[in-house]
N, C-alpha and C positions, 0 to 999 in steps of 0.2 A: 204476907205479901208486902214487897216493898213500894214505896211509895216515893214519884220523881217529883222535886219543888217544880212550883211553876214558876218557875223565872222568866220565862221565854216571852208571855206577853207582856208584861212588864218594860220588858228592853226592846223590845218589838216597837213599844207607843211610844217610847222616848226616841227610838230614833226617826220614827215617822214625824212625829210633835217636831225633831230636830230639823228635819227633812221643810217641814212644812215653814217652821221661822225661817229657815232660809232665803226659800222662795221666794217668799212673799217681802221681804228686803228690798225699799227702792236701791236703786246705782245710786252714788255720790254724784257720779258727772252729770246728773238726771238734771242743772238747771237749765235753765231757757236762755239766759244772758251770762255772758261774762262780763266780771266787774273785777278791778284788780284797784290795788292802793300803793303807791311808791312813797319810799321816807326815805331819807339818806343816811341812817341809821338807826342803834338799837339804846344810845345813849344821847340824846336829847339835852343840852344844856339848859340851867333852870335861870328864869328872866332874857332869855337870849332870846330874838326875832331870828333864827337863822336856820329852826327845821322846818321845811317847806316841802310840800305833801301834794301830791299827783293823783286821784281818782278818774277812772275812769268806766265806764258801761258801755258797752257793746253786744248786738246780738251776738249770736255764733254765726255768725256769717260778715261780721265785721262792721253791721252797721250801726250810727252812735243815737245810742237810746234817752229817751227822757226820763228823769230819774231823781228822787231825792237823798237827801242825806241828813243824819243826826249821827253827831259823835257821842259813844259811852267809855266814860272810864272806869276799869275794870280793876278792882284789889282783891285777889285769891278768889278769882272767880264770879263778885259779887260786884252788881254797877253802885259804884261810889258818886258818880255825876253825870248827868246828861246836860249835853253844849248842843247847841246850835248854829252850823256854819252859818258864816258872812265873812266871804273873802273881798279883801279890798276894802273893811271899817276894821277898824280896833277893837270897837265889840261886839259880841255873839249877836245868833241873830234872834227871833221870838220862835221862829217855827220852823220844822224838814226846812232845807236848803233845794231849792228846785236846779236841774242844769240838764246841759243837753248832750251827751258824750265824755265831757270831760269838764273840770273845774282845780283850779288848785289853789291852795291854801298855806299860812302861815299859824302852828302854832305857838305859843304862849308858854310856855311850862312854868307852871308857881315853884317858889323856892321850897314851900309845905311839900312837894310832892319826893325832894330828893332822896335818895336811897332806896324809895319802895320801889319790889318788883311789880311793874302795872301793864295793865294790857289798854291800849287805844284802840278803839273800836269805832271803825264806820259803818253804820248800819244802810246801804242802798237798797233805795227799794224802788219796783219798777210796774206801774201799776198793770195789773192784769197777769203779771209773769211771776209775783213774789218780791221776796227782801234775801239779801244775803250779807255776812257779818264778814267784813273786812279786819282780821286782827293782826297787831302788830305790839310784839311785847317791848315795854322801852324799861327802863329803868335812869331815872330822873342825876344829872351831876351837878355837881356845883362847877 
């Protein structure tokens, strides 16, 4: 007598297992607040006061949320420094930057940073709702 492989349960649980990671998947759009970051580009001159950067938090219903902010900078993926905004002094600040809707800022770019490709990271966070990572890849010029 011949004898059939059981293949069938085998692919049967893979696709239920498949079935099942799926579902259970949150949405992306799943945040509470919108937080968006403006730069006026993706090359940032190095010792130049002149990239100046627009954050903002709002609900999804357009109202301006209270919120912090810490900048990370990012080389291939891995945080190379955490800043601290203080707009409006020269230097950083000691802790999250607190604001209420909207805040803008100048940065700094070191001459050390030229040529790497680096990601600028605002990290907002909105208490009770979460944090979300505002990135923006720059690559530093002379």
């Amino acid at each position: 007598m011949h004898r059939r492989p059981r293949l069938l349960l085998p692919i049967a649980t893979i696709v239920a297992a498949a079935g099942l990671a799926a579902a259970t998947a949150a949405p992306v759009s799943a945040a509470p607040f919108v937080a968006k970051l403006h730069a006026p580009n993706h090359t940032p001159k190095a010792d130049a006061k002149n990239w100046k950067i627009t954050v903002t938090v709002r609900s999804r219903s357009g109202r301006p949320l209270r919120a912090t902010a810490v900048y990370k900078f990012l080389y291939n993926g891995r945080v190379v420094s955490t800043q601290y905004p203080n707009p409006g002094h020269s230097k950083g600040g000691t802790r999250p930057y607190a604001f209420r809707g909207r805040y803008r800022d100048t940065i700094l770019w070191p001459a050390r940073a030229v040529g790497y490709p680096l990601t600028f990271r605002v990290v907002v966070s909105v208490r009770g709702q979460g944090s979300q990572n505002l990135d923006w890849r720059v690559r530093v010029r002379r």
